[in-house]
MARKOL-822493 format. One record per residue: residue number from 1; residue in three letters; y, x, z of N, C-alpha, C in turn. Coordinates in steps of 0.1 Angstrom, whole numbers, plus 5000, padded with zeros to 4 digits. Layout:
residues N
[rec NUM, 'ALA', [Y, X, Z], [Y, X, Z], [Y, X, Z]];
...
END
This chain:
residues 235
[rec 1, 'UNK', [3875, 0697, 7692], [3881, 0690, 7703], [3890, 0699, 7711]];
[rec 2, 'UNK', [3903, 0696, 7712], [3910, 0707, 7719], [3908, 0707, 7732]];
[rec 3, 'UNK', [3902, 0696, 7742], [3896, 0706, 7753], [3887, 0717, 7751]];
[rec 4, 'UNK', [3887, 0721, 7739], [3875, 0729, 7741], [3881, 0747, 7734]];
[rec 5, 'UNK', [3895, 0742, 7729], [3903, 0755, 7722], [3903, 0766, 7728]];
[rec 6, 'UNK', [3903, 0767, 7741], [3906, 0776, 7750], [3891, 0787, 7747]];
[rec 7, 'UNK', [3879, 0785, 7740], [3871, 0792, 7739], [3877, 0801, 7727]];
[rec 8, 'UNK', [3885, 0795, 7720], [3890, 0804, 7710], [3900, 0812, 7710]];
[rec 9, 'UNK', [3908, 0815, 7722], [3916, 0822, 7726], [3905, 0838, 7735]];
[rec 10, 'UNK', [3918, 0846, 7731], [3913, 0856, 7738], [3917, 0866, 7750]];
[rec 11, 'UNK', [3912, 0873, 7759], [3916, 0878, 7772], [3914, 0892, 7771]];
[rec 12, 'UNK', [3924, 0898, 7778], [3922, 0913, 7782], [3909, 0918, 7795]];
[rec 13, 'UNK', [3900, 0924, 7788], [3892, 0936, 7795], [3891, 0946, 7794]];
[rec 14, 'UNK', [3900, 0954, 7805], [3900, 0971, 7806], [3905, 0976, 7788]];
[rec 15, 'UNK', [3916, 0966, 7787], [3923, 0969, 7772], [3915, 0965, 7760]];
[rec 16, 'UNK', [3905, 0958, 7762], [3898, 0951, 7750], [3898, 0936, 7752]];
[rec 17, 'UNK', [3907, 0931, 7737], [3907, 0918, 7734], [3892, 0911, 7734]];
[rec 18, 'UNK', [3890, 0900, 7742], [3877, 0892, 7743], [3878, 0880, 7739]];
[rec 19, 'UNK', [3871, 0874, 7730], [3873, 0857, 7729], [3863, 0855, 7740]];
[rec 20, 'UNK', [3869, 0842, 7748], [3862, 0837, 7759], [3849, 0831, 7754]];
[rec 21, 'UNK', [3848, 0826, 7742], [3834, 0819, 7737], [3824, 0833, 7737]];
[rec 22, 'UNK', [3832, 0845, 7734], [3820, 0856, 7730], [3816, 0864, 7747]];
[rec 23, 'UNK', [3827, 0858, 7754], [3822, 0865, 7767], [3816, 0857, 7776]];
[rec 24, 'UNK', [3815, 0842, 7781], [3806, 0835, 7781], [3792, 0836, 7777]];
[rec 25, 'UNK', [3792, 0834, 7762], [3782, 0834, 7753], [3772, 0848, 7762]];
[rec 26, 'UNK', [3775, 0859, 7762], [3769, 0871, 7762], [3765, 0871, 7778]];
[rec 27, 'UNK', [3775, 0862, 7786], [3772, 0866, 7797], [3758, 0856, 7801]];
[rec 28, 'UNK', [3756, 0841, 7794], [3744, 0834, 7793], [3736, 0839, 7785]];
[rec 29, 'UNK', [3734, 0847, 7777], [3728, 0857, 7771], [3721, 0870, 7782]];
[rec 30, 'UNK', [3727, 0873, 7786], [3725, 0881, 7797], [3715, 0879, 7812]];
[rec 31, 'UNK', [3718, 0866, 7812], [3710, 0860, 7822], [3699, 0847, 7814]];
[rec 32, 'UNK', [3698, 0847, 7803], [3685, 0845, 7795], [3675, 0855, 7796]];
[rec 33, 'UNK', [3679, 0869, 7794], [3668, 0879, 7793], [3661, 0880, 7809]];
[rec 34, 'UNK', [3667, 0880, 7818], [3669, 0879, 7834], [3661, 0870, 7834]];
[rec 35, 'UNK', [3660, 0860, 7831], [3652, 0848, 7832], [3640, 0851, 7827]];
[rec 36, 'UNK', [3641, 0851, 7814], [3624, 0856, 7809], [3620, 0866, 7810]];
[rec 37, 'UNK', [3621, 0875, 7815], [3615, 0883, 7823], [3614, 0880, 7834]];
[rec 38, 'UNK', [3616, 0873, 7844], [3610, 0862, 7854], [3600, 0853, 7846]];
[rec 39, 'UNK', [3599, 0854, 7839], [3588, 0837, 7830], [3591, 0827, 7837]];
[rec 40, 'UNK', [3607, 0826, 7834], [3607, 0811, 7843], [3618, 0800, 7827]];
[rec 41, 'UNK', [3608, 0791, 7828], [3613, 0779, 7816], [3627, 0779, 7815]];
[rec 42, 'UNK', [3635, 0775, 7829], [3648, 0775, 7824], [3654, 0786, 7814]];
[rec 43, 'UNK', [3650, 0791, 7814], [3657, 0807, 7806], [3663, 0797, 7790]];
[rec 44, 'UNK', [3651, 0789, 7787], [3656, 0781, 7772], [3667, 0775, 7771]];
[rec 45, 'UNK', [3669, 0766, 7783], [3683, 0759, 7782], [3693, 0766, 7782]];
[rec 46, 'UNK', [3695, 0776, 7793], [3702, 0787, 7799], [3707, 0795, 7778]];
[rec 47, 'UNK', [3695, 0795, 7772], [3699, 0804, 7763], [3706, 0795, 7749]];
[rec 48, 'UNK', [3701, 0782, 7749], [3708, 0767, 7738], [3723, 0771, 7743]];
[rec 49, 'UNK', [3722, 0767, 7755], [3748, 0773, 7759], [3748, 0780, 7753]];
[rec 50, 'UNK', [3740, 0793, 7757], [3749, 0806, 7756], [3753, 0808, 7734]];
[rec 51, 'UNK', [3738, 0805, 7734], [3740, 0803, 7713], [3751, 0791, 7709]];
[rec 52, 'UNK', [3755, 0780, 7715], [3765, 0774, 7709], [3773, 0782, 7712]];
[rec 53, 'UNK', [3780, 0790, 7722], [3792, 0795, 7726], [3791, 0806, 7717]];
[rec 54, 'UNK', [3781, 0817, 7713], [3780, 0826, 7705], [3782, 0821, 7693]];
[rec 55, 'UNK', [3779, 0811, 7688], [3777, 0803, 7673], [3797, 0800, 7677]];
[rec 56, 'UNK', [3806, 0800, 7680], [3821, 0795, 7682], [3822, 0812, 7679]];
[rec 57, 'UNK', [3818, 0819, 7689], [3824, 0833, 7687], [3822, 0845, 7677]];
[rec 58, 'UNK', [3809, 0840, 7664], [3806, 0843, 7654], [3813, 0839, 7646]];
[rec 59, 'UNK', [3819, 0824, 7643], [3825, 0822, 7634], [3842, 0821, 7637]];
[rec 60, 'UNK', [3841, 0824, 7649], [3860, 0830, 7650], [3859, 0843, 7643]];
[rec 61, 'UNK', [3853, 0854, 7635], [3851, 0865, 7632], [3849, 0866, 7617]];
[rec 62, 'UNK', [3842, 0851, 7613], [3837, 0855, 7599], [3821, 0859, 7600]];
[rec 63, 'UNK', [3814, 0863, 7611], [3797, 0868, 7607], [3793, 0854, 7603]];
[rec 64, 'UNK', [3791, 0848, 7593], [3785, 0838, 7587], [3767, 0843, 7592]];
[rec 65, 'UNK', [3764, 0850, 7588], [3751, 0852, 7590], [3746, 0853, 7603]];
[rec 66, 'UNK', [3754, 0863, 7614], [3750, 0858, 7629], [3751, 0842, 7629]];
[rec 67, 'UNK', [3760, 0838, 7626], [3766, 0823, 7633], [3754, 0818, 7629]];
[rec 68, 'UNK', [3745, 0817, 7620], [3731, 0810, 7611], [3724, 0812, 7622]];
[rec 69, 'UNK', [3724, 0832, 7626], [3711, 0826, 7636], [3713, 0824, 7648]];
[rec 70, 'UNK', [3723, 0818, 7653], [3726, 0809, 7667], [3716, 0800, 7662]];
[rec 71, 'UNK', [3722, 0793, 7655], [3720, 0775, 7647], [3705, 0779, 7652]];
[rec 72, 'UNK', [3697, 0787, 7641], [3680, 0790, 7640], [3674, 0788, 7653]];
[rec 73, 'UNK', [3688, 0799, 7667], [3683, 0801, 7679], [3683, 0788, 7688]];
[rec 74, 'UNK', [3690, 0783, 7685], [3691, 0769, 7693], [3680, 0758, 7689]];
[rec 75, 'UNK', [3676, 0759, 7679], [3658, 0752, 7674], [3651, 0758, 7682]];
[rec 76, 'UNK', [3653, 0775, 7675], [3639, 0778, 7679], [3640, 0779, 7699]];
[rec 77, 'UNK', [3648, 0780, 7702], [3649, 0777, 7722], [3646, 0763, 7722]];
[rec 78, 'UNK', [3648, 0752, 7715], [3637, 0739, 7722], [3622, 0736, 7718]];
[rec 79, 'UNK', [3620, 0746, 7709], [3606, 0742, 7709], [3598, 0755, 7715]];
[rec 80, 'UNK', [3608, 0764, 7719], [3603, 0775, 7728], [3602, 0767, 7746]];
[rec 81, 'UNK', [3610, 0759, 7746], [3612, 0753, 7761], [3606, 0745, 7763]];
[rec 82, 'UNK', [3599, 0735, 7746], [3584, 0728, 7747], [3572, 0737, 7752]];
[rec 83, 'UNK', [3572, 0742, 7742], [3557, 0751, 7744], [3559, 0754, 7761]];
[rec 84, 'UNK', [3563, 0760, 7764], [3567, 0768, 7775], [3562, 0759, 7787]];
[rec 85, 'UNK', [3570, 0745, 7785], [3568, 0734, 7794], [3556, 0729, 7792]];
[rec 86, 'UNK', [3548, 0729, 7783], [3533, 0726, 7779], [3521, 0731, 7789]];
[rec 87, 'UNK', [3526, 0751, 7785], [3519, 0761, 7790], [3515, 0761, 7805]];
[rec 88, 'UNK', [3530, 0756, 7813], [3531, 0759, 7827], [3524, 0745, 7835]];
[rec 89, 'UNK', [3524, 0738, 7826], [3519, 0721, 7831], [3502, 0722, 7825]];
[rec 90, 'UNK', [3496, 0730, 7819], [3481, 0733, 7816], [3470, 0741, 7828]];
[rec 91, 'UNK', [3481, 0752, 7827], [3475, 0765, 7837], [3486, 0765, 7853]];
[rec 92, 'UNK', [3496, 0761, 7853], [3503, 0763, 7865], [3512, 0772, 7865]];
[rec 93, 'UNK', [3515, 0784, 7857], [3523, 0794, 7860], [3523, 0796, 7837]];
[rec 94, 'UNK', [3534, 0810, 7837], [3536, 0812, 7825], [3529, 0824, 7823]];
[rec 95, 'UNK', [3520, 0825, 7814], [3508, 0839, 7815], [3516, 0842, 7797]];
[rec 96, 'UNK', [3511, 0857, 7796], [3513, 0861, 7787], [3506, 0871, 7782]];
[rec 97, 'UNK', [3506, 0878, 7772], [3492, 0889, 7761], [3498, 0893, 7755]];
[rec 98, 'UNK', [3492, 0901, 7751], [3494, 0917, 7739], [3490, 0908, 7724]];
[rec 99, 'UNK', [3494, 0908, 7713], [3494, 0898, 7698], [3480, 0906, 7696]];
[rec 100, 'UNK', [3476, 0898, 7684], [3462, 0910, 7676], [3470, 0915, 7669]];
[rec 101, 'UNK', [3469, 0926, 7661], [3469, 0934, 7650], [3475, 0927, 7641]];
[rec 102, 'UNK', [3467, 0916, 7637], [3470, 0904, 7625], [3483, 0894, 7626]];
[rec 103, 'UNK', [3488, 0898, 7643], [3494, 0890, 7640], [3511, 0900, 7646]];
[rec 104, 'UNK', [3506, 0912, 7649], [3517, 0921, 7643], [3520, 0923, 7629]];
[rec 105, 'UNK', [3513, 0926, 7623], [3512, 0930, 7608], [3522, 0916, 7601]];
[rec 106, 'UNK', [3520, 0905, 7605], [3530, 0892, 7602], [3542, 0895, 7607]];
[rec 107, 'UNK', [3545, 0897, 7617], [3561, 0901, 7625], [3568, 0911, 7617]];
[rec 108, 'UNK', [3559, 0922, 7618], [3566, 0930, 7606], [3569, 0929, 7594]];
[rec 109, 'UNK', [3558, 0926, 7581], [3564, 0913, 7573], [3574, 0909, 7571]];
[rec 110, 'UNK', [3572, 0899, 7581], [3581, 0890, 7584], [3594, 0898, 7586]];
[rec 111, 'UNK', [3595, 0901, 7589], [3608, 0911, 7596], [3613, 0920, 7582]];
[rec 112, 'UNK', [3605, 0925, 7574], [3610, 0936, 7567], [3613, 0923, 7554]];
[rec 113, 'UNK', [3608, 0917, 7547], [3607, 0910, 7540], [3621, 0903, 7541]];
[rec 114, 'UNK', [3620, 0891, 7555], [3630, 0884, 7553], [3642, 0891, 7557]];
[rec 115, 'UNK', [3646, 0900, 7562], [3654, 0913, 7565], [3658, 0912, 7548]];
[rec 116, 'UNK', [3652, 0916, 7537], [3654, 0918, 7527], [3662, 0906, 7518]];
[rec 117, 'UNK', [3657, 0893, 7519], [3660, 0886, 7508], [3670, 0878, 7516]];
[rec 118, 'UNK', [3674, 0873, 7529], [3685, 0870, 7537], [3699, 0880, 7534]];
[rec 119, 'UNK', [3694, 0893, 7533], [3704, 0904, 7533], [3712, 0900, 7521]];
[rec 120, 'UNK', [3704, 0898, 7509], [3704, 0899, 7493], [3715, 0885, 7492]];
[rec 121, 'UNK', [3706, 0875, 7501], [3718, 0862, 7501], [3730, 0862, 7502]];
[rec 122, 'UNK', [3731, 0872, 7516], [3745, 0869, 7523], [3754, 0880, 7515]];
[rec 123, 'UNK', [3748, 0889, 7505], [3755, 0898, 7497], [3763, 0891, 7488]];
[rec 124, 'UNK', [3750, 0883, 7478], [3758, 0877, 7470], [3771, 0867, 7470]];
[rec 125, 'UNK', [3766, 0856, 7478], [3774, 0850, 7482], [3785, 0853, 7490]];
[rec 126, 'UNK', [3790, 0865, 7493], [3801, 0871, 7502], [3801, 0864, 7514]];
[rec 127, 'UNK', [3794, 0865, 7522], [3791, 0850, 7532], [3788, 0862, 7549]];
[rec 128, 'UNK', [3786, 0874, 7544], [3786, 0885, 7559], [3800, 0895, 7558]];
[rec 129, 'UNK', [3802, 0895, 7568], [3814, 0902, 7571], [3830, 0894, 7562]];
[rec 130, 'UNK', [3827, 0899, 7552], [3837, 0898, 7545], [3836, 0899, 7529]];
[rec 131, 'UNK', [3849, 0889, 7520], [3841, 0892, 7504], [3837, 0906, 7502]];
[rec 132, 'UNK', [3826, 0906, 7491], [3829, 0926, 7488], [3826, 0935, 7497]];
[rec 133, 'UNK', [3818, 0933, 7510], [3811, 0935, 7524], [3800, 0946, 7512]];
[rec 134, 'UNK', [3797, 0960, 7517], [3786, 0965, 7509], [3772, 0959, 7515]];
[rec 135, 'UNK', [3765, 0961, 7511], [3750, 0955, 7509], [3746, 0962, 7522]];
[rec 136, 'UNK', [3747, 0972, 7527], [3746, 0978, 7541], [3747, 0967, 7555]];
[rec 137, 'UNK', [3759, 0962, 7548], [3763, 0951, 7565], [3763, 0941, 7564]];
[rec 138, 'UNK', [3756, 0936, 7550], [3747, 0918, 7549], [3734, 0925, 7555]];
[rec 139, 'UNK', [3727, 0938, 7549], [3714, 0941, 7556], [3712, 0937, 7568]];
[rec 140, 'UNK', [3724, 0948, 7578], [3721, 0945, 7588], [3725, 0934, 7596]];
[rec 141, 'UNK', [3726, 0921, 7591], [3735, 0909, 7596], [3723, 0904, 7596]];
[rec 142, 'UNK', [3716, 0904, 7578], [3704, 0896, 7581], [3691, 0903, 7590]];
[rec 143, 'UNK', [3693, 0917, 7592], [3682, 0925, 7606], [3683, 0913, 7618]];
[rec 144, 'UNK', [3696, 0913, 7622], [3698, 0905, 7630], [3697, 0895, 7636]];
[rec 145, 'UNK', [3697, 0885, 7622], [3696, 0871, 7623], [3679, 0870, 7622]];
[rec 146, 'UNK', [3668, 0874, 7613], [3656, 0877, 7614], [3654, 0879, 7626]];
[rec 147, 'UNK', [3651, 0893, 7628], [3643, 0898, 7643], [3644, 0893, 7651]];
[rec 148, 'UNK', [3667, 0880, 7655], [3662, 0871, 7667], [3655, 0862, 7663]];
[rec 149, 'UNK', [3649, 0856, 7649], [3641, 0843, 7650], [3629, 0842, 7654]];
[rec 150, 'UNK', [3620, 0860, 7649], [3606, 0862, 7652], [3606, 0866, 7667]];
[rec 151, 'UNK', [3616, 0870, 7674], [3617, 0872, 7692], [3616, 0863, 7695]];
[rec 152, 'UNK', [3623, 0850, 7690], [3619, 0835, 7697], [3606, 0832, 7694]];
[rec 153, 'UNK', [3603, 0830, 7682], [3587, 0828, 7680], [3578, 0836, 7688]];
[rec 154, 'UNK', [3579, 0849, 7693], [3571, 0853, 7694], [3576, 0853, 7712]];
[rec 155, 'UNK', [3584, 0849, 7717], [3589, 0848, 7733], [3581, 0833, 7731]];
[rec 156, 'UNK', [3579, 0824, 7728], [3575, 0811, 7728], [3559, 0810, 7725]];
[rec 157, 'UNK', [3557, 0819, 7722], [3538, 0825, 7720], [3534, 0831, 7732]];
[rec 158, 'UNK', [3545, 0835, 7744], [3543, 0846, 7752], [3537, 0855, 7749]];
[rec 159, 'UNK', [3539, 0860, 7738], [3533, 0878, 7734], [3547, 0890, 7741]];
[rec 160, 'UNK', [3538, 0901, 7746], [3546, 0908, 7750], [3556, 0913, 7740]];
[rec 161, 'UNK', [3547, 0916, 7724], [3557, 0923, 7715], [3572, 0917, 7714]];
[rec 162, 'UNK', [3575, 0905, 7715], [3590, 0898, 7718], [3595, 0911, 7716]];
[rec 163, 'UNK', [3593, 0914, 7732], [3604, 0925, 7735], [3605, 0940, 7726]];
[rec 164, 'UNK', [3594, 0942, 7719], [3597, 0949, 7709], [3605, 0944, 7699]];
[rec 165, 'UNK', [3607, 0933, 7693], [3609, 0927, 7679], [3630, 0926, 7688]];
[rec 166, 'UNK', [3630, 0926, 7702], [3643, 0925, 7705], [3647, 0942, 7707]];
[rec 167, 'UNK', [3639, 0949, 7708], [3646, 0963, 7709], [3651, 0969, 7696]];
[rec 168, 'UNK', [3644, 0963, 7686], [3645, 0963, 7673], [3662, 0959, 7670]];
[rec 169, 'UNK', [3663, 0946, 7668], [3677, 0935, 7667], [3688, 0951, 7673]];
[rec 170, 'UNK', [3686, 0950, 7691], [3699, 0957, 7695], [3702, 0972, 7691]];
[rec 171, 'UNK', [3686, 0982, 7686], [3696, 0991, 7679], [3706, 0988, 7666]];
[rec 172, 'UNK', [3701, 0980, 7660], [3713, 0978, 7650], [3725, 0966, 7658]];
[rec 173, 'UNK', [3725, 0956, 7666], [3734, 0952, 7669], [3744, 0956, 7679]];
[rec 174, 'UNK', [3742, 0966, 7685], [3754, 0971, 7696], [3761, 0980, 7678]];
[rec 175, 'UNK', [3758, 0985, 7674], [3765, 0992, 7661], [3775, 0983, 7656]];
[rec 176, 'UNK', [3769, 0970, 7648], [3772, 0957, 7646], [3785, 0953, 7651]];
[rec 177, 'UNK', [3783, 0950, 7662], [3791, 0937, 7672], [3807, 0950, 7670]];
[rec 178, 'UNK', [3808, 0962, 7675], [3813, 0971, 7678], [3823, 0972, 7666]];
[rec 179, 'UNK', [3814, 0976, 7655], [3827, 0972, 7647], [3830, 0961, 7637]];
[rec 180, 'UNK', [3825, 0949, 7643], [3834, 0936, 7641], [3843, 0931, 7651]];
[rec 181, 'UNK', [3847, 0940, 7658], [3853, 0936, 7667], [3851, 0927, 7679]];
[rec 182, 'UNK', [3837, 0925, 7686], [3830, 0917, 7691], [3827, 0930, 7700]];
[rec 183, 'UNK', [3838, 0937, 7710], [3837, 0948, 7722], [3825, 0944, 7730]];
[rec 184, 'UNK', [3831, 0931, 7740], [3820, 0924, 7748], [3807, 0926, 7741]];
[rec 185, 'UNK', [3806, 0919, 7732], [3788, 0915, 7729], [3784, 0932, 7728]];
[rec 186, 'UNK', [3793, 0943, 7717], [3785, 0957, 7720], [3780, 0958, 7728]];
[rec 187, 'UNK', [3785, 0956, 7742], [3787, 0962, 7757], [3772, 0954, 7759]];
[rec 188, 'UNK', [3774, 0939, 7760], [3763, 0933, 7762], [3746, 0941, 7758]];
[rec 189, 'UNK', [3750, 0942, 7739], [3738, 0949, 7739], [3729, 0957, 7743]];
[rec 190, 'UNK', [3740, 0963, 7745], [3736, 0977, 7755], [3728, 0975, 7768]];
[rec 191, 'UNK', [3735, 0967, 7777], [3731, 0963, 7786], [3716, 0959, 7780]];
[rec 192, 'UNK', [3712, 0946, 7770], [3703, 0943, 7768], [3689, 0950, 7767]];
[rec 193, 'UNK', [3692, 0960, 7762], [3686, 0977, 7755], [3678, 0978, 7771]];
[rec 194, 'UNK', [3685, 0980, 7778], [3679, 0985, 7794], [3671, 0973, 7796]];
[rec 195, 'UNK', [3672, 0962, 7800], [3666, 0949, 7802], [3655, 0948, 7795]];
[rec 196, 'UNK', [3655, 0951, 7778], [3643, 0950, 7771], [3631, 0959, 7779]];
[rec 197, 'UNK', [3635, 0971, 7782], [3626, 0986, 7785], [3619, 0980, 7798]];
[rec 198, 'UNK', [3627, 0971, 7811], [3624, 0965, 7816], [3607, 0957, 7815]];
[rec 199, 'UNK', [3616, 0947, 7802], [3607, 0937, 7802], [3594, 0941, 7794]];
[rec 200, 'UNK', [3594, 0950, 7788], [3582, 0956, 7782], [3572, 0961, 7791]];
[rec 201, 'UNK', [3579, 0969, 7802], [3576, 0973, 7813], [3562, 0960, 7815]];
[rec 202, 'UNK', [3569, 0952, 7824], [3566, 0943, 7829], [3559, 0932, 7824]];
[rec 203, 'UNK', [3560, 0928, 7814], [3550, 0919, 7809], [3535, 0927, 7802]];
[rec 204, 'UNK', [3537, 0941, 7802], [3527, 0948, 7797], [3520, 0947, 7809]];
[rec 205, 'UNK', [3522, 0950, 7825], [3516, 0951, 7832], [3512, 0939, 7838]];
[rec 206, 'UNK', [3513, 0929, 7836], [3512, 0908, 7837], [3503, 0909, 7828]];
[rec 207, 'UNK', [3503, 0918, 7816], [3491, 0907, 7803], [3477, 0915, 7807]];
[rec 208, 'UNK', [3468, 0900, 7804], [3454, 0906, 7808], [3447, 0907, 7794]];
[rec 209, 'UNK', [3452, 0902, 7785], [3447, 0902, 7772], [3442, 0915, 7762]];
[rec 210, 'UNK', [3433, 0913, 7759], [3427, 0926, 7752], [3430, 0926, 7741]];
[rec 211, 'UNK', [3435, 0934, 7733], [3443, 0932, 7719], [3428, 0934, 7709]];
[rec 212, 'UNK', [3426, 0926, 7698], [3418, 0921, 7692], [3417, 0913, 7681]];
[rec 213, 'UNK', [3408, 0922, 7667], [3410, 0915, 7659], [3406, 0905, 7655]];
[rec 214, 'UNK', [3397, 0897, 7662], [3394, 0884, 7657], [3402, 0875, 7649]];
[rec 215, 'UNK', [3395, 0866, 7642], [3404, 0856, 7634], [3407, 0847, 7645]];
[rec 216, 'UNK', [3420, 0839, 7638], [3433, 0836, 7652], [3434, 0822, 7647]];
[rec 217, 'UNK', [3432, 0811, 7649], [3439, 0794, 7651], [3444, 0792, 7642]];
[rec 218, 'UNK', [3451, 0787, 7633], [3461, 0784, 7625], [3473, 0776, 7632]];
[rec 219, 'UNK', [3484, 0781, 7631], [3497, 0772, 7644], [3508, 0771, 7635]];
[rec 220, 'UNK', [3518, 0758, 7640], [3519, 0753, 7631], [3536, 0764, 7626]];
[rec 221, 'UNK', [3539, 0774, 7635], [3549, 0779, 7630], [3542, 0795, 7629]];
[rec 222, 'UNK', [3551, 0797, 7617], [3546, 0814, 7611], [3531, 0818, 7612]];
[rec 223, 'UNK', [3521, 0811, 7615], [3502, 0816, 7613], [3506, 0824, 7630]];
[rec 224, 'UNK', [3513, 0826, 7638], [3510, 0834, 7651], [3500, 0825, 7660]];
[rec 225, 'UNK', [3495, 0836, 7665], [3480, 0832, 7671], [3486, 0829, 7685]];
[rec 226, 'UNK', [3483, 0818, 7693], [3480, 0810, 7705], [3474, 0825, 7715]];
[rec 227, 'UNK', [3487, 0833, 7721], [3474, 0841, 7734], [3465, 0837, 7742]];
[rec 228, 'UNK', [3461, 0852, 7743], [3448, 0845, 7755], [3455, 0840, 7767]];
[rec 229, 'UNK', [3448, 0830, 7771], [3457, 0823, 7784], [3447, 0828, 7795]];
[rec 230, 'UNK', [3453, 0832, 7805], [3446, 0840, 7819], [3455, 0838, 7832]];
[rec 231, 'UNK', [3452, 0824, 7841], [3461, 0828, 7849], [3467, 0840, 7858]];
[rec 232, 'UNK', [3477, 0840, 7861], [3483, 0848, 7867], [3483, 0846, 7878]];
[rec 233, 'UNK', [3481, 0850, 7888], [3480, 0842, 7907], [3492, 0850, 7913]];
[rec 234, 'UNK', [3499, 0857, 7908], [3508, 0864, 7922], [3525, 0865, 7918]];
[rec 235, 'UNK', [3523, 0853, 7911], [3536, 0845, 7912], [3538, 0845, 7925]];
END
C-alpha cells in the first residue's frame, strides 16, 4: 500500500542512514521490554507493531531469517497476551518464578539444537544474509530467530529465565544488526542489554518460587511447566 512506502525510505541520524520501519520498530521494541518489566499485559500488543514494522525493516535488507522471527514473534505475543490476560483475571496481578531445572535443560536444548538445524536451513537455501553467506551468519541469524521464540515462551510462562534466554539473543545481535547495516537496531540492542540486567534484577526479587525438581504438567507448547503462582500484593 503506498500509504504505507514512507516506512521504506530512509533518514539521517548523527550521519547514519535509518529506515523509518527499523526505527519505529526498535523504538516499540524498546518500550516492550519497559513494559514487561512493569508486568503489565499491554507490553504484547505494544510488541505485535513493533514486529510488523521490524518484519518491513528485515526484509528491506534481505535477513530472511530475522524477518521469520517477527512472523513467529507476532504468534507467539498473542498467545503470550492470552495467557497473560488469563493469569491477571485468575489471581489479580502478574506473578512470576524461577523455571525447574527440567525445564531449563529444555530451553537450552531447545536453543542449541534449533540454533543448529534453522542455521543449516537458512545456509542451504541462501535465504540469511546473502547467496554464499558462510554458515557463521545463518548460525547466528538462526541464534536469533530461536532464543526470541523460547523468550516469548518463556515471557508468556512468566519465568524469570526469559531474561536470560534475551541476554543471550543481544550478545550476538547488536554484532548482527551492526553489520547488516541495521545502525539503529545495534544501538537498540545495546540499550536492550542494560534493560535485560534490569529485568533479571527485578523479577528475581518479585519471584517467590522455589526452584524445584518435581515433575511439571504437560502444556500445550514446548513441555514448559505452568509457574508457581503466588500473589504479589505490592503492586
Amino acid at each position: 500500500m503506498q500509504m504505507f512506502d514512507w516506512l521504506n525510505q530512509q533518514f539521517s541520524v548523527f550521519g547514519i542512514q535509518v529506515y523509518w520501519s527499523d526505527f519505529l520498530g526498535n523504538i516499540l521494541a524498546l518500550a516492550t521490554v519497559v513494559l514487561a518489566l512493569r508486568r503489565l499485559v499491554v507490553s504484547w500488543p505494544v510488541q505485535i507493531v513493533g514486529s510488523v514494522l521490524l518484519l518491513i525493516a528485515s526484509l528491506n535488507v534481505h535477513l530472511v531469517g530475522n524477518a521469520g522471527r517477527q512472523v513467529i514473534i507476532i504468534v507467539a505475543a498473542s498467545w503470550g497476551w492470552a495467557t497473560w490476560q488469563r493469569s491477571k483475571a485468575r489471581v489479580g496481578t502478574i506473578t512470576v518464578s524461577w523455571a525447574t531445572w527440567r525445564t531449563r535443560l529444555l530451553l537450552a536444548m531447545a536453543m542449541i539444537v534449533g540454533t543448529v538445524l534453522i542455521g543449516l536451513l537458512l545456509h542451504a537455501t541462501g535465504s540469511s544474509f546473502y547467496p554464499g553467506a558462510p554458515l557463521w551468519l545463518a548460525l547466528a541469524d538462526a541464534w536469533i530467530f530461536v532464543g526470541s521464540v523460547l523468550a516469548m515462551v518463556a515471557q508468556a510462562r512468566r519465568l524469570v529465565e526469559f531474561w536470560f534466554v534475551w541476554l543471550a539473543v543481544d550478545l550476538v545481535g547488536v554484532p548482527l544488526a551492526i553489520s547488516s547495516g541495521l545502525y539503529f537496531s545495534g544501538l537498540v540492542y545495546g540499550i536492550f542489554f542494560v534493560l535485560v540486567l534490569i529485568g533479571i534484577r527485578d523479577w528475581s526479587r518479585r519471584s517467590r518460587a522455589v526452584i524445584t525438581s518435581a515433575v511439571e504438567p504437560a502444556l500445550p507448547v514446548g513441555g514448559l511447566a505452568e509457574p508457581t503462582v503466588e500473589v504479589d500484593r505490592r503492586d
